[in-house]
PLY file of the C-alpha trace (Angstrom):
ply
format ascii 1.0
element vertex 275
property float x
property float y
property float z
element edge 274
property int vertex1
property int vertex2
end_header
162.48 142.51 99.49
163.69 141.82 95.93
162.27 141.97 92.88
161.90 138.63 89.84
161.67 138.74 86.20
158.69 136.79 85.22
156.31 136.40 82.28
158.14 139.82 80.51
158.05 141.87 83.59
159.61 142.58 86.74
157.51 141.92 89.82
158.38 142.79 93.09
158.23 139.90 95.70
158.99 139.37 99.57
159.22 136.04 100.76
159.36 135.10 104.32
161.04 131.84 106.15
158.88 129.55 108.03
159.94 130.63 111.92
158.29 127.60 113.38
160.08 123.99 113.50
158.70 121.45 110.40
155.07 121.06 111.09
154.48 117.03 112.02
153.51 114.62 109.50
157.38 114.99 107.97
156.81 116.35 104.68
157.48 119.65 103.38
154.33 122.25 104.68
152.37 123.85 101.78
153.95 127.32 100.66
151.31 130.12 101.39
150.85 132.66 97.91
149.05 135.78 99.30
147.75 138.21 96.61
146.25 141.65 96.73
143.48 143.52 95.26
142.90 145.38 92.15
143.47 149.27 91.93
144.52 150.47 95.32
145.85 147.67 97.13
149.39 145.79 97.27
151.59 143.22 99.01
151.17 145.37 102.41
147.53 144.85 102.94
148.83 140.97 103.21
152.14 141.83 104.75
150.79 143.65 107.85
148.04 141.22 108.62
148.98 137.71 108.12
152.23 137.29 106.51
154.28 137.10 109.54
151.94 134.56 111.31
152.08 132.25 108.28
155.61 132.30 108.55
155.55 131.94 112.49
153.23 129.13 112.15
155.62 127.24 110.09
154.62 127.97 106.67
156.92 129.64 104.05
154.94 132.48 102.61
155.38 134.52 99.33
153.89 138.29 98.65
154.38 140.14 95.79
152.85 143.18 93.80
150.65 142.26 91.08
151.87 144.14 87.39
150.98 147.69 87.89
150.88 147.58 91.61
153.10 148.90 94.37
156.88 148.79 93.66
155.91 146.20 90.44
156.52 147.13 87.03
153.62 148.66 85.16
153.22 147.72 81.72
150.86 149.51 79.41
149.10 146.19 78.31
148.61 142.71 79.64
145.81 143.08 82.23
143.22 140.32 81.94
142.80 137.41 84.25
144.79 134.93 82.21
147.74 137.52 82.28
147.76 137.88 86.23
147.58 133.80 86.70
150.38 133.86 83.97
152.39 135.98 86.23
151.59 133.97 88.65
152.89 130.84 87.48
156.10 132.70 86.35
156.52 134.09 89.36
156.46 130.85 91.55
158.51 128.75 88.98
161.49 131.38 88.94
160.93 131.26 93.12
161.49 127.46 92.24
158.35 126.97 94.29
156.94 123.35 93.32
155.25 121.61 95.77
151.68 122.36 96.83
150.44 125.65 97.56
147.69 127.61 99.53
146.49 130.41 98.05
145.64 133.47 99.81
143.73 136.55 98.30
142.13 139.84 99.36
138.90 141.38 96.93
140.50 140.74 93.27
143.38 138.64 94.39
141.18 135.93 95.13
139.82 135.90 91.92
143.34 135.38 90.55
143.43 132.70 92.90
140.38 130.68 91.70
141.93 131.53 88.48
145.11 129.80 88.63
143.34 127.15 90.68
141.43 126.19 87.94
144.23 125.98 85.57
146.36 124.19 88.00
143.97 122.32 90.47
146.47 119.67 91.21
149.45 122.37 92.69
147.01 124.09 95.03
145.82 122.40 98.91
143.75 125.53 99.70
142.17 128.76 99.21
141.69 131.39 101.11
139.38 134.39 99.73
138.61 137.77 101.57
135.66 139.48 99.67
136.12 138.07 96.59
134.06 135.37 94.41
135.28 132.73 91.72
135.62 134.40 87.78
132.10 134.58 87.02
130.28 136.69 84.99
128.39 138.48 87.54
131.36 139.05 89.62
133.93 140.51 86.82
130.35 142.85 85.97
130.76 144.27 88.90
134.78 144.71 88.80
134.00 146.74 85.53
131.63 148.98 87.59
133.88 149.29 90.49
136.60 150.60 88.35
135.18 152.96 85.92
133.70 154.42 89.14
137.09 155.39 90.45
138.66 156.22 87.00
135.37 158.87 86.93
135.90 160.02 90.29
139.71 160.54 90.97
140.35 162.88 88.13
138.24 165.27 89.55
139.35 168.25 91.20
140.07 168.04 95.05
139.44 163.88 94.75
142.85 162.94 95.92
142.82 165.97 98.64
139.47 164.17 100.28
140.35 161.27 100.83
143.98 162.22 102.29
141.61 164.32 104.39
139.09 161.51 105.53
141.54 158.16 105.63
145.30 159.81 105.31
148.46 160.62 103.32
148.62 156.78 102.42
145.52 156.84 101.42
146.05 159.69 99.36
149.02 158.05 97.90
147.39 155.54 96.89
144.74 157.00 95.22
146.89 159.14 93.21
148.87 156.22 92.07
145.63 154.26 91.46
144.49 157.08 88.88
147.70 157.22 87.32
147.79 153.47 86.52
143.80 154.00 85.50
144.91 156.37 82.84
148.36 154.45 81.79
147.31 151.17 81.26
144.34 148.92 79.49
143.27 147.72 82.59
139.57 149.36 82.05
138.52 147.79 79.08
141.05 144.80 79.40
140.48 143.20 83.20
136.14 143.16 82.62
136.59 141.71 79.35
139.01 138.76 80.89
138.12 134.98 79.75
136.94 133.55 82.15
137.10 129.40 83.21
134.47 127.40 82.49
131.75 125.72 84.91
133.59 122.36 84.58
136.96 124.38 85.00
135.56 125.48 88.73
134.64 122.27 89.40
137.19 120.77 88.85
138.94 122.71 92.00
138.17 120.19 94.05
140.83 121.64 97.35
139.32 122.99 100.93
138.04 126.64 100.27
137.62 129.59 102.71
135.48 132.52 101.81
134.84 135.47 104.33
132.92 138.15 103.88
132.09 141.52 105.68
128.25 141.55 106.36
128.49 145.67 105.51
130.35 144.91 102.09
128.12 144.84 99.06
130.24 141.76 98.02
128.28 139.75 100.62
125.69 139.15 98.84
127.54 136.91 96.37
128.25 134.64 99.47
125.10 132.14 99.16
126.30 131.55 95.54
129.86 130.04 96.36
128.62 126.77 97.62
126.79 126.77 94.51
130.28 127.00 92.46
132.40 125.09 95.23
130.30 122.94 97.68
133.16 122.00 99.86
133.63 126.23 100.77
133.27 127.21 104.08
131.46 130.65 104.00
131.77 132.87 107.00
129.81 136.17 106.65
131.18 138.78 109.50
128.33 140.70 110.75
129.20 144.74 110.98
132.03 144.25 108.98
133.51 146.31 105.45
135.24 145.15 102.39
138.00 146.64 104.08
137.68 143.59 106.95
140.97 142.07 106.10
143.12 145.39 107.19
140.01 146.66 110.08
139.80 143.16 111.74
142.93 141.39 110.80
142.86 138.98 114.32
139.22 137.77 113.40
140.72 136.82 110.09
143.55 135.24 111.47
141.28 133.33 114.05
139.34 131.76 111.03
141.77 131.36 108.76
143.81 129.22 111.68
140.88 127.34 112.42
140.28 126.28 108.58
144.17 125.51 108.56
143.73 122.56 111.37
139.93 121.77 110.62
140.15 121.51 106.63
143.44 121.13 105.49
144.62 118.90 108.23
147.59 121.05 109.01
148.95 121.03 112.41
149.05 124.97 113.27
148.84 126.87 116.18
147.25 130.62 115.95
150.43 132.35 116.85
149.77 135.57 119.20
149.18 138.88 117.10
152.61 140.41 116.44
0 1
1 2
2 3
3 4
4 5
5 6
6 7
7 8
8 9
9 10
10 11
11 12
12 13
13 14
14 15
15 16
16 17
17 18
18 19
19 20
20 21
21 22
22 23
23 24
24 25
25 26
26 27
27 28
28 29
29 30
30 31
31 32
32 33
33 34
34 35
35 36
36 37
37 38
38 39
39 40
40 41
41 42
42 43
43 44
44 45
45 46
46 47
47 48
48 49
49 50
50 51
51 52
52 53
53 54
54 55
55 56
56 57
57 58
58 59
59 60
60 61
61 62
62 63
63 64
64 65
65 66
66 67
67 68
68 69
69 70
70 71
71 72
72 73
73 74
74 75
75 76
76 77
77 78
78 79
79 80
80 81
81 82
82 83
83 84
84 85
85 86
86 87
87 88
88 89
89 90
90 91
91 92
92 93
93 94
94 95
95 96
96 97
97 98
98 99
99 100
100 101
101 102
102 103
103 104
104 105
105 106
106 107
107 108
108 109
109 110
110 111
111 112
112 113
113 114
114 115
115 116
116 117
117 118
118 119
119 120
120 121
121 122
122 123
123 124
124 125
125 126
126 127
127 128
128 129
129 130
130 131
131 132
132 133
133 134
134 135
135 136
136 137
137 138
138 139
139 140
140 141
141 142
142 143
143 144
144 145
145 146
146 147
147 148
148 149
149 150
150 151
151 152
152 153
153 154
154 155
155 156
156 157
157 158
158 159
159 160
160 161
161 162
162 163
163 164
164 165
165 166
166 167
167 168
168 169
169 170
170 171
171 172
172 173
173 174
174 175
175 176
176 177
177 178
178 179
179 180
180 181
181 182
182 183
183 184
184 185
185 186
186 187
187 188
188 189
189 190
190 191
191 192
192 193
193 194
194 195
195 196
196 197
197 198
198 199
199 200
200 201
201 202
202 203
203 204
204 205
205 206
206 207
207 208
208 209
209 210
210 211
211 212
212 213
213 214
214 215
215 216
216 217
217 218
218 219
219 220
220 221
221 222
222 223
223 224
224 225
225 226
226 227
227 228
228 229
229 230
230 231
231 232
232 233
233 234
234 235
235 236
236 237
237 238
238 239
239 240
240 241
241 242
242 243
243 244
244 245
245 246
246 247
247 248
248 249
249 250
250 251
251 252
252 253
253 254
254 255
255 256
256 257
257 258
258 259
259 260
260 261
261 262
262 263
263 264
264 265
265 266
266 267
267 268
268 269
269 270
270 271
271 272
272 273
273 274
């Protein structure tokens, strides 16, 4: 693990070695980008689930914690979408990462991805998003309502206590950190508030898409409106699954996002056995 100075701050990055020999076709694979959600989430909800295959599958693969996440650097300001796919491009041009990327992100992080996509369509080959939707209006009204809901709830008394009880000391970590960077930062009134990319911006993304979604999660009913945005997106709905899919049923994702590897990007893959 290390940590890069990029746009102003100091993010903290891992960055894993493809394991496999060159994939066929001779030219240099696609570097996988995998981003994390907003609030509670970092690097490890990617790291523990897919990282390792990417990079076993012959991929090079790059994880880092967004500003204000995990062992990132936590700036009082700079939290709307445009400053995340800022870092974002910082981040991969200190990595000296130029050739063509896939873009991997979990809730928030895939918004980010869409993002950057549709400032950059011509650097990205694919994205992959785990209960998550393009920038749209709709979608960043319901970040805002996600968020002020856990800046109302953790400062309560006991909060943090309940949920160490119910899901764990990480958990509980976690949420006290969360509520921390709630009350520290802008990120309330500055990531609901983000510009977001025009229709013809979307559009324009014009690379394979993935979108899967946890039949359970109230984010699934934003999936009929993707092919709407993005007509070449495959949308897989999960049936009995959470938001939470990507860390409860990491080996279904895998299996899909494998599958969408060979099928839609024409990359020459094998689904490596779970670690």
């Amino acid at each position: 693990m290390t940590t890069v100075r990029a746009n102003g701050i100091t993010l903290h990055v891992q960055r894993l070695d493809p394991v496999a020999p060159a994939l066929p076709g001779g030219g240099p694979p696609p570097t996988v980008v995998l981003i994390h959600g907003m609030a509670s989430d970092t690097m490890a909800s990617w790291y523990f689930t897919m990282a390792e295959p990417l990079a076993r599958a012959g991929l090079p693969t790059v994880l880092y914690d967004l500003r204000g996440h995990g062992r990132s650097e936590r700036p009082a300001t700079g939290y709307a979408l445009d400053d995340l796919v800022d870092d974002l491009a910082a981040l991969l041009a200190e990595l000296a990462v130029t050739g063509p990327l896939l873009l991997f992100g979990n809730s928030f992080g895939g918004t980010v991805a869409f993002g950057y996509a549709a400032r950059h369509p011509e650097r990205v080959a694919g994205i992959v998003a785990v209960e998550s939707s393009p920038p749209t209006p709709e979608w960043m009204r319901r970040v805002r309502t996600r968020l002020h809901r856990v800046a109302e709830r953790l400062p309560r008394a006991g909060a943090v206590a309940e949920i160490g009880a119910r899901r764990g000391p990480v958990a509980a970590r976690r949420a006290a950190d969360t509520g921390r960077m709630l009350a520290d930062t802008t990120i309330l009134a500055e990531l609901p508030a983000s510009r977001l990319p025009s229709a013809e911006r979307l559009a324009a993304i014009r690379c394979p898409v993935l979108c899967l979604y946890g039949g359970e999660s109230a984010v699934a009913d934003l999936a009929p409106t993707v092919p709407g945005l993005l007509p070449q997106a495959r949308v897989v709905v999960l049936p009995g699954e959470k938001h939470s899919v990507l860390i409860d049923r990491p080996e279904t994702v895998r299996r899909h996002v494998f599958a969408w590897l060979t099928e839609r990007c024409g990359l020459a893959v094998a689904h490596p056995a779970a670690p």
